[in-house]
LUMROGU-793590 format. One line per field, with one value per residue (C-alpha): residue in one letter; x negated, y, z; residue number from 1. Coordinates in Angstrom, 2 decimals. Example, Ala and Ser with C-alpha at 12.3 -4.5 7.8 and 13.67 -1.06 7.14 Angstrom:
BEGIN
code: (A | S) $
px: (-12.30 | -13.67) $
py: (-4.50 | -1.06) $
pz: (7.80 | 7.14) $
pos: (1 | 2) $
***
This chain:
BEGIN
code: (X | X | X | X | X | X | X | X | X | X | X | X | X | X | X | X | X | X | X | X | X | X | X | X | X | X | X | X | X | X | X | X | X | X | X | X | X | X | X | X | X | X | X | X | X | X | X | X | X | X | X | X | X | X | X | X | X | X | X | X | X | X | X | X | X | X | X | X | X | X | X | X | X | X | X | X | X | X | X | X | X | X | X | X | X | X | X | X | X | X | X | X | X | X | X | X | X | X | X | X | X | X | X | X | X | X | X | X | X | X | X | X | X | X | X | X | X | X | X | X | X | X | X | X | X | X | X | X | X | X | X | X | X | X | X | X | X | X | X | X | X | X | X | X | X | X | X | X | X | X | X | X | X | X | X | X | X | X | X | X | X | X | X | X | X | X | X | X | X | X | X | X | X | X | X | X | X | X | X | X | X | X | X | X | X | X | X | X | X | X | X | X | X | X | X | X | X | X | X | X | X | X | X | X | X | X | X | X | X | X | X | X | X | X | X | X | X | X | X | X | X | X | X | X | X | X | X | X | X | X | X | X | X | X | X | X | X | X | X | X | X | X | X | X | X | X | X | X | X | X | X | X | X | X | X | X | X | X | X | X | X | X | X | X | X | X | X | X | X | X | X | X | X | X | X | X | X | X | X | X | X | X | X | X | X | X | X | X | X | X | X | X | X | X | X | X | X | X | X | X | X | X | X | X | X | X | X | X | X | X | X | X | X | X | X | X | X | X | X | X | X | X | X | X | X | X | X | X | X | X | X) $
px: (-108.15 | -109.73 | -107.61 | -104.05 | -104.88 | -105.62 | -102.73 | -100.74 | -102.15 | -101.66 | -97.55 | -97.62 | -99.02 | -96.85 | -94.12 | -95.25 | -95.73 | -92.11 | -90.50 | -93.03 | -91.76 | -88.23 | -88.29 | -90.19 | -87.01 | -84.30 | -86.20 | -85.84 | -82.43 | -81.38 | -83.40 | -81.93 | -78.65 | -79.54 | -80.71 | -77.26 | -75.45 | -77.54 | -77.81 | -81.35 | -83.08 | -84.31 | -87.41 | -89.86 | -92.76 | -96.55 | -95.71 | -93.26 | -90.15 | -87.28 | -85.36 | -82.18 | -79.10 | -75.85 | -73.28 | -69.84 | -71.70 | -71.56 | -74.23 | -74.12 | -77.06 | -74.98 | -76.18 | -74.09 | -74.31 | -72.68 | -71.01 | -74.65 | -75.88 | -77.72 | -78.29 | -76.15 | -77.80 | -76.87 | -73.33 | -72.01 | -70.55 | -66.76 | -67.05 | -67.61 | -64.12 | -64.43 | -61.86 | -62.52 | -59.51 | -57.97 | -57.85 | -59.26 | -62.18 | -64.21 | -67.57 | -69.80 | -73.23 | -74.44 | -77.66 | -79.18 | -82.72 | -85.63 | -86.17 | -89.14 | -87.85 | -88.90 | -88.98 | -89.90 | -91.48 | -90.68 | -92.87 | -92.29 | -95.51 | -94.09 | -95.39 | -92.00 | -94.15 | -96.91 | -98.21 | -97.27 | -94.52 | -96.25 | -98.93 | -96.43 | -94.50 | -98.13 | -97.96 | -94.85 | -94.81 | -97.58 | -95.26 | -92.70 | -95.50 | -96.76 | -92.77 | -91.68 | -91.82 | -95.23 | -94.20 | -92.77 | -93.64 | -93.91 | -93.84 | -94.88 | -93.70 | -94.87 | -93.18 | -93.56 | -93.08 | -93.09 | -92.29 | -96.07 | -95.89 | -99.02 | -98.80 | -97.25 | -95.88 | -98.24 | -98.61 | -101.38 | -99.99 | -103.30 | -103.84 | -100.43 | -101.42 | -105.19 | -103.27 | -101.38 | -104.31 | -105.63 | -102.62 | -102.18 | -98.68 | -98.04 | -95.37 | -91.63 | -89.72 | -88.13 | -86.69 | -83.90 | -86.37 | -88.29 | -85.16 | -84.36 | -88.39 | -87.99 | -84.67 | -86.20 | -89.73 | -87.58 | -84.71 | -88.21 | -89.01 | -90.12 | -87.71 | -84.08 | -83.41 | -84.23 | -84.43 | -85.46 | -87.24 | -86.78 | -88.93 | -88.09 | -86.48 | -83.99 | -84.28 | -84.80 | -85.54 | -87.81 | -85.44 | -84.55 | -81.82 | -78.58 | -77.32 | -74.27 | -76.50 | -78.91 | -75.94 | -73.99 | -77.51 | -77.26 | -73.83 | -74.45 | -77.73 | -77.63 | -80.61 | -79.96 | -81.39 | -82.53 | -83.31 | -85.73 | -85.14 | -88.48 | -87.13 | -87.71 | -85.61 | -85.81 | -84.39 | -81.79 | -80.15 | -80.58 | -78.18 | -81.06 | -81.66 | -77.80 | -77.74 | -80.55 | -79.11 | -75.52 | -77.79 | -79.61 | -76.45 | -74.30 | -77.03 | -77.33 | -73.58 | -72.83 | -75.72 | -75.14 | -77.91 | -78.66 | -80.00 | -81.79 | -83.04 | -85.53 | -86.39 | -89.34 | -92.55 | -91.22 | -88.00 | -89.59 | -91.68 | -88.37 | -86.51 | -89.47 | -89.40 | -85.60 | -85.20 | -87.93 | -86.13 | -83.08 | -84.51 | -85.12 | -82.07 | -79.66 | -77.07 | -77.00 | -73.58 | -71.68 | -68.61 | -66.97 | -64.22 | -61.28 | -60.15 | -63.01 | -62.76 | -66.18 | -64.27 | -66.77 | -64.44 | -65.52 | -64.33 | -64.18 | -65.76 | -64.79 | -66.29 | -64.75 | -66.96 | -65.05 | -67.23 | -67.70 | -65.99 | -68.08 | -68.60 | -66.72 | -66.31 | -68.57 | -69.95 | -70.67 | -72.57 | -72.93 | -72.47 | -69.09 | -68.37 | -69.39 | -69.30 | -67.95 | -70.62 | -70.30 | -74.33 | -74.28 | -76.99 | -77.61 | -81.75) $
py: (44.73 | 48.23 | 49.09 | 47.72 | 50.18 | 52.72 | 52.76 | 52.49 | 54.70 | 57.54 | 56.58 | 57.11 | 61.01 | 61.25 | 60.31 | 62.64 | 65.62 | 65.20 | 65.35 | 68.31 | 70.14 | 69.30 | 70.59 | 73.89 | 74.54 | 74.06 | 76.07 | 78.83 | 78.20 | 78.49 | 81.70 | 83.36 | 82.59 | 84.02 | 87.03 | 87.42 | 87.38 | 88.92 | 92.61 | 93.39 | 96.27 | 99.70 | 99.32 | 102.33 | 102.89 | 103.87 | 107.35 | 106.04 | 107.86 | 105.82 | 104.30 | 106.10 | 104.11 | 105.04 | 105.25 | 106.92 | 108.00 | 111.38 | 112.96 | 116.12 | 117.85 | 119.72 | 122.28 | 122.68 | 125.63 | 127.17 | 130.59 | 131.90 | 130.55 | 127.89 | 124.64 | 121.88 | 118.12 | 114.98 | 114.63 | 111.41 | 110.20 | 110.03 | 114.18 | 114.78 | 114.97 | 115.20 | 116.61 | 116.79 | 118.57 | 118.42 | 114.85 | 112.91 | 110.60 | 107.42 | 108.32 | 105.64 | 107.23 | 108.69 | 109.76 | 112.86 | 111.63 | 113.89 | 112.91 | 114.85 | 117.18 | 117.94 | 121.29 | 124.32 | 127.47 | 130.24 | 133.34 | 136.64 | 138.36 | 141.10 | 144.62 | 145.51 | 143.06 | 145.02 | 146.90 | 145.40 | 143.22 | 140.73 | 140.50 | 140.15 | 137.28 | 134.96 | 135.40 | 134.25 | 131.48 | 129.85 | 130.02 | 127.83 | 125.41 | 124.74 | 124.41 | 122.04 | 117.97 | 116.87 | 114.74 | 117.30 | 118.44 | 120.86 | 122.69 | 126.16 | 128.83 | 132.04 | 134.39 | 138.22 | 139.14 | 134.90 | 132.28 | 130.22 | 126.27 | 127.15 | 123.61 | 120.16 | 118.02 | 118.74 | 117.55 | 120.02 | 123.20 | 124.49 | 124.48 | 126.01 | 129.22 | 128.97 | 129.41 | 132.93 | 134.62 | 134.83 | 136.17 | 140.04 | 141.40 | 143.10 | 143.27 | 142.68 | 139.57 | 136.52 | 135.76 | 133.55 | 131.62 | 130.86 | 129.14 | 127.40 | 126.00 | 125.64 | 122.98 | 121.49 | 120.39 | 119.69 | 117.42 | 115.09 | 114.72 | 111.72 | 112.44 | 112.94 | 116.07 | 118.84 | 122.36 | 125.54 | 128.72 | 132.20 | 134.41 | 137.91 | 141.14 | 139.42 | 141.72 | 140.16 | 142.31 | 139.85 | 136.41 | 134.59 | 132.85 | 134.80 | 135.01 | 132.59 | 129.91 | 129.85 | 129.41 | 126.76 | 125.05 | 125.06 | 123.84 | 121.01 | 119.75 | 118.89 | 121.42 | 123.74 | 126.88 | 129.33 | 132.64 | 135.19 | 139.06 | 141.04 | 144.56 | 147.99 | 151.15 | 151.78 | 148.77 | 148.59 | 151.73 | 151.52 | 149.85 | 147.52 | 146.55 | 146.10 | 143.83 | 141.66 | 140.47 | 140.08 | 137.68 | 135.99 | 135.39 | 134.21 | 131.42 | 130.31 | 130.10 | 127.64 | 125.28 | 125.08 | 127.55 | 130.72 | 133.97 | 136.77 | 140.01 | 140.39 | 144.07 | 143.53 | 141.38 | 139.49 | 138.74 | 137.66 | 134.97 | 133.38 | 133.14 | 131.68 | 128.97 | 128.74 | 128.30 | 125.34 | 123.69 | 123.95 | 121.55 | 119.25 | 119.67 | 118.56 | 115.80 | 113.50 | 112.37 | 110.57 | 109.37 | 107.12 | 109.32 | 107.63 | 106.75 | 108.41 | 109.81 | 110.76 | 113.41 | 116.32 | 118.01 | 120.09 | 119.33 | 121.33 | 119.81 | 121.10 | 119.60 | 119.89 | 119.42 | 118.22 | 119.89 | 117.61 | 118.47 | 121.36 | 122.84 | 126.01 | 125.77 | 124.84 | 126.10 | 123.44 | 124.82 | 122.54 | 122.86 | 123.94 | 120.84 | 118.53 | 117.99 | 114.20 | 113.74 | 109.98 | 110.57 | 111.15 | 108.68 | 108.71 | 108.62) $
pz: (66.02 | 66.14 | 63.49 | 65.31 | 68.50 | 66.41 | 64.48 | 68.21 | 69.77 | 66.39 | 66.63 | 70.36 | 69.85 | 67.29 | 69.48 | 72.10 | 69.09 | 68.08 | 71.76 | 72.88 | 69.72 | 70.48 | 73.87 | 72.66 | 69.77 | 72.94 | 74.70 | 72.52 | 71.68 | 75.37 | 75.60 | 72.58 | 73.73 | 77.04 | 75.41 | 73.78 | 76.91 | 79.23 | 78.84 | 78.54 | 80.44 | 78.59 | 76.20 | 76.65 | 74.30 | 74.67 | 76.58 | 78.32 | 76.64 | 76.88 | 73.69 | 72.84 | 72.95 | 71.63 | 73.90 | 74.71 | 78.39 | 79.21 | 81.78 | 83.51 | 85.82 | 88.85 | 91.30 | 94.41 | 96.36 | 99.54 | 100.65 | 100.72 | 97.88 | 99.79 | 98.20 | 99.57 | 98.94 | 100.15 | 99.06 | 98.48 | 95.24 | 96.10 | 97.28 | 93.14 | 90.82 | 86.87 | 84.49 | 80.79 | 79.31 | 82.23 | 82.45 | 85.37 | 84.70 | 86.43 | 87.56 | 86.55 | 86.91 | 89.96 | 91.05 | 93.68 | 93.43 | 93.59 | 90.02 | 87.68 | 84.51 | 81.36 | 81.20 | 78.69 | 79.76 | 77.83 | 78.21 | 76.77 | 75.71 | 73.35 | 73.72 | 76.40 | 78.44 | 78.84 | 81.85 | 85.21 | 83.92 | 82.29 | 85.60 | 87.54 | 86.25 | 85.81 | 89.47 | 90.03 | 87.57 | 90.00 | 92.85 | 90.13 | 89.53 | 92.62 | 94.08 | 91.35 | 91.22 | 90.63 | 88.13 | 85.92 | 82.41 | 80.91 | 76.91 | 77.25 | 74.30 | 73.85 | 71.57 | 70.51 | 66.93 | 66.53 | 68.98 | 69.42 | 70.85 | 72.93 | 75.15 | 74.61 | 76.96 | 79.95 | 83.69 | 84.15 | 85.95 | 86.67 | 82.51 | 81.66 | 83.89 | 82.06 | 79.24 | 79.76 | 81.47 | 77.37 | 75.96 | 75.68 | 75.36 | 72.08 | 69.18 | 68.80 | 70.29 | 68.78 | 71.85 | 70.21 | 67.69 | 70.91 | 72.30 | 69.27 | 69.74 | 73.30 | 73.21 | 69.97 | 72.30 | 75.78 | 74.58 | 72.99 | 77.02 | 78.59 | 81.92 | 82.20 | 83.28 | 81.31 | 81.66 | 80.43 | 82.34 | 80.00 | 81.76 | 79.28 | 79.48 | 77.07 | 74.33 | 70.97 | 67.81 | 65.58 | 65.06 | 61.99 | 64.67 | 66.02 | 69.02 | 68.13 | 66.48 | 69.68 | 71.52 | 69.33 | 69.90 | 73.66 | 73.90 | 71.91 | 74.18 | 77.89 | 78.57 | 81.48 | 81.56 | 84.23 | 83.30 | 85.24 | 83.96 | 83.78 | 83.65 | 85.23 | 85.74 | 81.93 | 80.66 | 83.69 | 81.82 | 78.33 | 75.51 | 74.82 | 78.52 | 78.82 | 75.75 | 76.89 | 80.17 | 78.81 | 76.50 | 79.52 | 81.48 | 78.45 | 77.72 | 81.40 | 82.20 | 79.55 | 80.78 | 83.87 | 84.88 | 86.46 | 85.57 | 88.09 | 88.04 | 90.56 | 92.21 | 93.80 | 93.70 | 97.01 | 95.61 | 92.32 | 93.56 | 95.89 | 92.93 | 90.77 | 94.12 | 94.53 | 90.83 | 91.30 | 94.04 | 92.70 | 90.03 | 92.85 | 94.74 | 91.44 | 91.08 | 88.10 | 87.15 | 84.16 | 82.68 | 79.86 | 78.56 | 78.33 | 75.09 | 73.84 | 69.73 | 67.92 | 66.32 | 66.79 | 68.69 | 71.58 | 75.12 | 78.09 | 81.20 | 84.63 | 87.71 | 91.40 | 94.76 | 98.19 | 100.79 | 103.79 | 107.27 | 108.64 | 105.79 | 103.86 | 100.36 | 97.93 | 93.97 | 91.62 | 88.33 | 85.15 | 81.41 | 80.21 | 78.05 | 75.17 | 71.30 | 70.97 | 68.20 | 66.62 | 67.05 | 71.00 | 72.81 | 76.69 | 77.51) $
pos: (1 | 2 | 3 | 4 | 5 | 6 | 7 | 8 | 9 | 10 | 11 | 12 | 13 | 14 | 15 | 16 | 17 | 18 | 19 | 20 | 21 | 22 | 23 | 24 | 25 | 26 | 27 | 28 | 29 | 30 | 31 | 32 | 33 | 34 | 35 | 36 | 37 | 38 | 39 | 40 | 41 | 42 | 43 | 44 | 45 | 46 | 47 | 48 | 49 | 50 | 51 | 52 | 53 | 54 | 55 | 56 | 57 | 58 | 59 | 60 | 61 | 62 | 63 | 64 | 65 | 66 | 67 | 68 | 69 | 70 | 71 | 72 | 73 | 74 | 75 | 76 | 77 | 78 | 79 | 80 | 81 | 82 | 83 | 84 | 85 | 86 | 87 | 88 | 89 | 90 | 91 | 92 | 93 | 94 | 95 | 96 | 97 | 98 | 99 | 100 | 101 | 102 | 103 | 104 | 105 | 106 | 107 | 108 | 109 | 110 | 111 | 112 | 113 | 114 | 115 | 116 | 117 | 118 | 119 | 120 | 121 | 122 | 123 | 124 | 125 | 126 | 127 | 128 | 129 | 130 | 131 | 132 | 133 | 134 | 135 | 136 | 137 | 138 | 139 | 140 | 141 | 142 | 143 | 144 | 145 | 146 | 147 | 148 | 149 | 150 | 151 | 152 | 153 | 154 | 155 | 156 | 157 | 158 | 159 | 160 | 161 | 162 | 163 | 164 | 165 | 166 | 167 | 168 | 169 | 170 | 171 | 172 | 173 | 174 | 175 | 176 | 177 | 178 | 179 | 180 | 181 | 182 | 183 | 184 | 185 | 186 | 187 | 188 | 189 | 190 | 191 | 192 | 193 | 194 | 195 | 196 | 197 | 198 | 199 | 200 | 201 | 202 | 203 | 204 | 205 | 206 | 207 | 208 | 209 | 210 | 211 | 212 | 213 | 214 | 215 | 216 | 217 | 218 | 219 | 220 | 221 | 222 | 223 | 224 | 225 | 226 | 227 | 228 | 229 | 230 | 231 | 232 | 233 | 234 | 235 | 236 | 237 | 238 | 239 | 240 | 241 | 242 | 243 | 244 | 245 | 246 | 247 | 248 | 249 | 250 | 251 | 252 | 253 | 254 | 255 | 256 | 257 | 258 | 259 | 260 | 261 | 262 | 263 | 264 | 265 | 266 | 267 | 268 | 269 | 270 | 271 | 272 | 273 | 274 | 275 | 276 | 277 | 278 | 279 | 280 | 281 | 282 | 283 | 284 | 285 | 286 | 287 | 288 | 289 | 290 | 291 | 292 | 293 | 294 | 295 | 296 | 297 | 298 | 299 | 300 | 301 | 302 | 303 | 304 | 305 | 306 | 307 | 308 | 309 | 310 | 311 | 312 | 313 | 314 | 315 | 316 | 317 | 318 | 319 | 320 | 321 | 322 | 323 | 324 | 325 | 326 | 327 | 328 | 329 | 330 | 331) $
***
């Protein structure tokens, strides 16, 4: 008899096994098909860098600005128009969040540095920090004769400045290896926005880049980059001088950016904070070309800004256009 309920009593957990097992395989049946159909939400790893995913998205960082050059936030989706080619696209990403950057510092210690100059622009550089999003990050390059990674991927203003009061000015510049270095480090950010700072009297004698390569570079990423000319009465005038800002203000148009030449230690540190609010102040904004070709091609991008009543008309500033890569990814 012991026997007999065993054996009953084994069948019924059986029984129970087989449906609990059952139930467990429909389970995940249901949930992989879910998965399938549901789109499912960006995977980020341990740092918290998001996943690239290709995409036919295009995103642009805008900077509107007023008569006065005044920066004009706040502006609602519809007042933004996009052309690329001339044809009129959907916007389909939209954003004018206070949102953090990744951004590279780039720091010219060669020997034209030296003196005042290079005093002068530490200073100001703390006004930059201490302005920006507290969330930013940044990759700061130093370059003379060579262009020197000196920090990566850093949260720590305080350290960044630490870091340039031991570097003495001296030798030649690489000014456009130190751009190749900075875009390489800024488009690896963990945030969406990214930006460069050139703070440099522009003048670059020391590269193994040219001046077309750096700028092929630039066109092809979505880094915008602000420039902040450290010269004096000598440079202003010479061929050199002359050369070096033509440089500056070729490499910030295309991006979107802006280059200055400060003439005083006042102005310097306002444009060191305007340049950091600016950052701030930025629209994020995308589209899905229509019938979009991966041909490599280069397209021009123009953006148009409908200022709202009360207000005159109004600058938008962005980068000039796109390769359609078959490689492009959205982050």
């Amino acid at each position: 008899m012991a026997v007999k309920n065993f054996q009953v009593i084994s069948r019924s957990c059986f029984q129970q096994r087989w449906i609990f097992l059952t139930l467990v395989i429909l389970c995940g049946t249901f949930a992989s098909i879910a998965q399938t159909t549901e789109p499912t939400p960006p995977i980020e790893d341990d740092e918290g860098k998001p996943i690239s995913v290709k995409t036919d998205l295009v995103s642009l960082t805008l900077s509107v600005t007023d008569l006065y050059g005044r920066l004009v936030s706040g502006l609602p989706k519809e007042a933004f128009t996009i052309f690329d080619d001339n044809q009129e696209q959907e916007v389909t990403f939209f954003s004018d969040a206070d949102a953090p950057a990744s951004i590279g510092i780039l720091f010219d210690v060669s020997g034209s540095m030296s003196g005042e100059k290079i005093g002068k622009a530490r200073k100001a550089l703390e006004k930059f920090i201490n302005t920006s999003h507290p969330a930013d990050e940044y990759y700061l390059i130093a370059f003379n004769s060579r262009a020197q990674l000196l920090l990566d991927r850093t949260r720590d203003g305080d350290a960044l400045l630490q870091k340039l009061t031991l570097v003495q000015p001296k030798s030649n510049t690489a000014l456009y290896d130190a751009c190749y270095l900075g875009v390489e480090r800024v488009t690896r950010g963990t945030r969406q926005k990214k930006a460069m700072l050139i703070i440099s009297d522009g003048q670059d004698n020391a590269s193994r880049y040219n001046f077309g390569e750096v700028r092929r570079l630039l066109k092809e990423s979505d880094v915008t980059v602000y420039a902040v000319g450290i010269m004096d009465r000598a440079d202003a005038g010479s061929p050199m001088g002359m050369q070096g800002q033509a440089f500056l203000d070729e490499l910030t148009s295309i991006t979107g950016g802006k280059s200055f030449y400060p003439s005083t230690d006042v102005e310097l540190d306002e444009i060191f904070e305007r340049i950091a609010l600016e950052l701030r102040h930025q629209y994020s904004i995308g589209f899905t070309p229509k019938d979009f070709t991966p041909d490599g091609k280069w397209h021009k991008v123009k953006v148009k800004v409908k200022p709202p009543r009360g207000l005159s008309r109004l600058t938008v500033r962005t980068r000039e256009g796109y390769y359609a890569s078959p490689n492009s990814s959205y982050k």
